[in-house]
N, C-alpha and C positions, 0 to 999 in steps of 0.2 A: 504494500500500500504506500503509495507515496505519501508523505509525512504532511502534517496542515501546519500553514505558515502562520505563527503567532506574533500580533504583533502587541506589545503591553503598553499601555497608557497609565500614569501611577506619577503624580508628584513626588512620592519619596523613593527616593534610591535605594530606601533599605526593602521598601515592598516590591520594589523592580527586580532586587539582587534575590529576592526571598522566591519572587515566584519564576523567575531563571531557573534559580540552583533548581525547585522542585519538578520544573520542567527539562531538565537536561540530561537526566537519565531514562526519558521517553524515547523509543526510538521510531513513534508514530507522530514524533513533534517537532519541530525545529522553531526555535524564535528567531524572527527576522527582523526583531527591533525595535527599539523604545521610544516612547515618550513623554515628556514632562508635562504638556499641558494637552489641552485637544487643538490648539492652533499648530502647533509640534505632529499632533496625531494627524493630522488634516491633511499633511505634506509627506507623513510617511505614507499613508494610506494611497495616494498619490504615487510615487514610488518603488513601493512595494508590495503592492498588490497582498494583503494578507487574508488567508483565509477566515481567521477567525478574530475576535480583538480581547484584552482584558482592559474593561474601562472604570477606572474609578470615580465614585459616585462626586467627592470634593474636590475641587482643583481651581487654582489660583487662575483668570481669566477671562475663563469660560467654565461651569458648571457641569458635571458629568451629564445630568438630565437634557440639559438644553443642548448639548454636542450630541448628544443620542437622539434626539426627538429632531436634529437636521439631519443626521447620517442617516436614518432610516427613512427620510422622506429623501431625500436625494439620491443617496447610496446603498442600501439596502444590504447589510452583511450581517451574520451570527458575532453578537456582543453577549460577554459574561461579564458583569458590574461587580466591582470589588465595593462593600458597605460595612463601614461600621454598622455594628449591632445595639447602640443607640434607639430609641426613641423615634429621634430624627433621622437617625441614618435607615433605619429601617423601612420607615412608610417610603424616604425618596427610593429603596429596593424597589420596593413592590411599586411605587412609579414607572423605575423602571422597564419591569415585565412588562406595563400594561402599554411602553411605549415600543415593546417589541423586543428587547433583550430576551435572550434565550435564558436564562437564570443569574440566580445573584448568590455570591456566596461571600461570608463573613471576613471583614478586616480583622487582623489578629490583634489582643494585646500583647503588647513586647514580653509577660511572663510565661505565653503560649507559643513563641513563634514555633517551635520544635515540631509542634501536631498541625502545624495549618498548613492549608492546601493539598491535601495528601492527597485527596480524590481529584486535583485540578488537571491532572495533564486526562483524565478521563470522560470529565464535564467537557474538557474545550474539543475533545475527539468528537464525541458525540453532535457539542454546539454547531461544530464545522460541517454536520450531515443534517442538521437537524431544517425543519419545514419551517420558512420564516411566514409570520401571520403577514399580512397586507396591514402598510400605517393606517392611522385613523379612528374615531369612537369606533364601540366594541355595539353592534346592533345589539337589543333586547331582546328578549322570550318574555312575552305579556303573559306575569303568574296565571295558573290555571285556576278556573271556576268550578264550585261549588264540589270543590275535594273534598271526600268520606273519606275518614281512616279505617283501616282493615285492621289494625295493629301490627303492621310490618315493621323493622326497623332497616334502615340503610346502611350501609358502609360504604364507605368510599376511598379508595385508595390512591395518591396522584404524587408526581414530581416533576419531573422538569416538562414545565408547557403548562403545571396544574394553578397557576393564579388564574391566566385568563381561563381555562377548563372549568375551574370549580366557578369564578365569576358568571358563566354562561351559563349551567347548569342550575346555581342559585336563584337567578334571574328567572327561571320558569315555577318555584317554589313558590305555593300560597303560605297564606299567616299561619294555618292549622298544619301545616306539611309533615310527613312523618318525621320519628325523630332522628337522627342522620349522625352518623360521625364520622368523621375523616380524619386522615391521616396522610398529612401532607408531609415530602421530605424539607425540610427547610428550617436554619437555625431557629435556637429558641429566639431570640430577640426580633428576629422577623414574623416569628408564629402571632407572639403577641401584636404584633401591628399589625396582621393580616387577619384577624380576627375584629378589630377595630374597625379595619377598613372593611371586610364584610359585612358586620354589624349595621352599619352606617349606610348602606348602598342595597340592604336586601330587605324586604319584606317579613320572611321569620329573624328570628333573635337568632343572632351567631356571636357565641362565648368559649374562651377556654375549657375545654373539659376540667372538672375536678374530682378527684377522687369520691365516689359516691353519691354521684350526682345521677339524681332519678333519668328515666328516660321519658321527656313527655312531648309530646304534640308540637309543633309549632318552633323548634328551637335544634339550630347546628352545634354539635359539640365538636371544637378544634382539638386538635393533640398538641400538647403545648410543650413535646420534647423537651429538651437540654437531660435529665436523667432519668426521662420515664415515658417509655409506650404506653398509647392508649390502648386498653383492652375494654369488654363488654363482662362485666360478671351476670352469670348467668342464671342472677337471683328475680324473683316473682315480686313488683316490676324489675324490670332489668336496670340496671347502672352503669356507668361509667367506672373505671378502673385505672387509676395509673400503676404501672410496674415501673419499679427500679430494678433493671438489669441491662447488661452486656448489649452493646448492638446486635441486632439481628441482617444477615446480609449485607452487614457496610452501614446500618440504617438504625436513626433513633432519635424520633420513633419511626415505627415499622410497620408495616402493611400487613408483614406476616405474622406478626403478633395479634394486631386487629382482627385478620379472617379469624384467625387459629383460634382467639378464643370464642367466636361465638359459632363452633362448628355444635356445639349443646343444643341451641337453640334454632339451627339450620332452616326448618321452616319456618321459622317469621322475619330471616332475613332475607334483604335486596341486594347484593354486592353488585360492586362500580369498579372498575379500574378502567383509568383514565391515564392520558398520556407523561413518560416516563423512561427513562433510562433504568437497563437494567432488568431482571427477573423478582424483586421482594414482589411477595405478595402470592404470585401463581399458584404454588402447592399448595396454602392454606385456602387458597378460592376454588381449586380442585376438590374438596376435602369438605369444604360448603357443598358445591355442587351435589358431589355424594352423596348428603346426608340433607339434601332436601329444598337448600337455598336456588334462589332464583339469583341467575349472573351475568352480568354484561361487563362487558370493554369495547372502549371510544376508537372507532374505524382508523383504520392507517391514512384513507385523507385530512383528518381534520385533529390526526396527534402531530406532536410539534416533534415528539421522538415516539416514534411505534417499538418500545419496549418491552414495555411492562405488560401492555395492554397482548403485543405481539404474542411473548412467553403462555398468559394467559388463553391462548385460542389457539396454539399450537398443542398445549395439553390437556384441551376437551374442557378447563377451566371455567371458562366463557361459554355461553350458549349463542350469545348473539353478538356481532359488531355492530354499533350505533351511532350516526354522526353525533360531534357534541351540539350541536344544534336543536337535537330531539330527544336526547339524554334524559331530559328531565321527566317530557313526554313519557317516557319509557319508563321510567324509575314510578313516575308514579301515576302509572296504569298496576303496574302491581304491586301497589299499595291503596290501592281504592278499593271502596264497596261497594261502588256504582261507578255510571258512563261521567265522563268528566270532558271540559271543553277545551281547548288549547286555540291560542292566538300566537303566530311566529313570525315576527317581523326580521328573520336574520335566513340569510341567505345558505343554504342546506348543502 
């Protein structure tokens, strides 16, 4: 395979030299060049044609957001945003995504540099293949009408592509919608502000999961990682669960933790997997399927990385592919107890 050409954008030298070294014993990578600001990045890109970019979110100038939101309207390439895990740093992440970056991953503090970027020369592999969305607002799915609940519950498993994924799919949920947990791969300090910005922009209530937390009607529980998978305890109602353990698959939290635990309860769940780098998740959605659950994964056109969703439908995991455009549609037709009406102003 010929190698994708990276090229890094990073005001500091030491996060330039940090994500070099981690990328130099890749031998599907090669870095072809740095820069200090995006007027700097603007001339190498120019240049040297790089396949893919690392763009940091702050930068003395020109702002990482505003140099991203012209490159993808003029230029069109796979960016991975480097973000403090801040507050602030984090919602401009999830800006980010929604202006088109293929994911965001965490700026280090200098007492961790050791453990960061470990997975980076594998994000930016994938970024370089990965399906870029078209710029521009993200069209709607007008929530569905006069939804009965069955007492289904959801799962939803997502990473890389899953801000705008889980955004489109939320976007078709009513106020009563079943109760749904996801497991999105993404720092904790991103979770919490992506939970926020869901919150803010959807229709049901979208919160952190917390340990013990009922499952009821109307309301998204996020996986709020940094040391603990969401799980489903498979108590009468059912809850929410964080586990403190070991990543699963590279991942934490983890998709396969989520199937895996409500394989108990199989027939009252929906499983989702949605676009994603990577196999978490599959065997434990296989293992649903078996024991009763109903399972979909988001179609190879409309993933940003046909992964997860891939893995999933190669091992009978999946029963059906679905664009994310109709996801919702799908998710909850079965979870209704009668006919229900869908409105979709977004292009299929």
């Amino acid at each position: 395979m010929t190698p994708k050409r990276v090229l890094i954008v990073d005001d500091s030298p030491t996060i330039r030299a940090l994500i070099r070294t981690k990328l130099a014993a890749d031998p599907r990578i090669v870095v072809v060049g740095e820069a200090s600001d995006p007027f700097e990045a603007r001339e190498k890109i120019k240049a040297l044609s790089p396949d893919v970019l690392t763009l940091d979110v702050e930068m003395p100038r020109m702002n990482g957001l505003e140099f991203l939101e012209k490159l993808m309207r003029l230029r069109p390439m796979p960016v991975v945003m480097i973000s403090t895990e801040t507050q602030k740093g984090s919602a401009a992440a999830l800006e980010a995504l929604s202006l088109g970056a293929v994911e965001c991953v965490g700026k280090p503090s200098f007492d961790r540099l050791s453990d960061t970027f470990l997975n980076l020369a594998e994000l930016l592999v994938a970024a370089a293949n990965a399906r870029l969305r078209s710029p521009g607002p993200r069209a709607q799915i007008a929530p569905a009408q006069d939804f009965k609940w069955n007492g289904k519950v959801v799962l939803i498993g997502s990473s890389t592509g899953g801000v705008d994924a889980l955004e489109t799919l939320l976007s078709g949920y009513p106020r009563n919608c079943p109760p749904t947990l996801i497991t999105q791969h993404m720092p904790e300090g991103f979770l919490a502000s992506f939970a926020r910005r869901l919150d803010g922009r959807m229709v049901p209530t979208v919160e952190l999961a917390r340990d013990g937390a009922p499952l009821v009607p109307g309301t998204v529980y996020l996986a709020p990682g940094g040391d603990y998978h969401l799980a489903v305890s498979p108590s009468d109602p059912p809850r929410c669960k964080l586990v403190a353990s070991d990543k699963r698959n590279g991942h934490r939290p983890s998709v396969e933790v989520l199937f895996e635990s409500a394989v108990p309860i199989a027939q009252k769940v929906v499983s989702v997997m949605l676009t994603g780098m990577g196999r978490d998740g599959a065997e434990a959605m296989k293992r649903l399927r078996q024991a009763g659950a109903r399972c979909l994964a988001q179609d190879e056109a409309t993933c940003v990385v046909f992964g997860m969703p891939r893995a999933a439908i190669e091992i009978g995991a999946a029963e059906k592919a679905v664009p994310i455009g109709k996801m919702s549609q799908s998710v909850l037709q079965l979870c209704a107890g009668s006919q229900m009406q869908f409105k979709s102003s977004r292009r299929e």
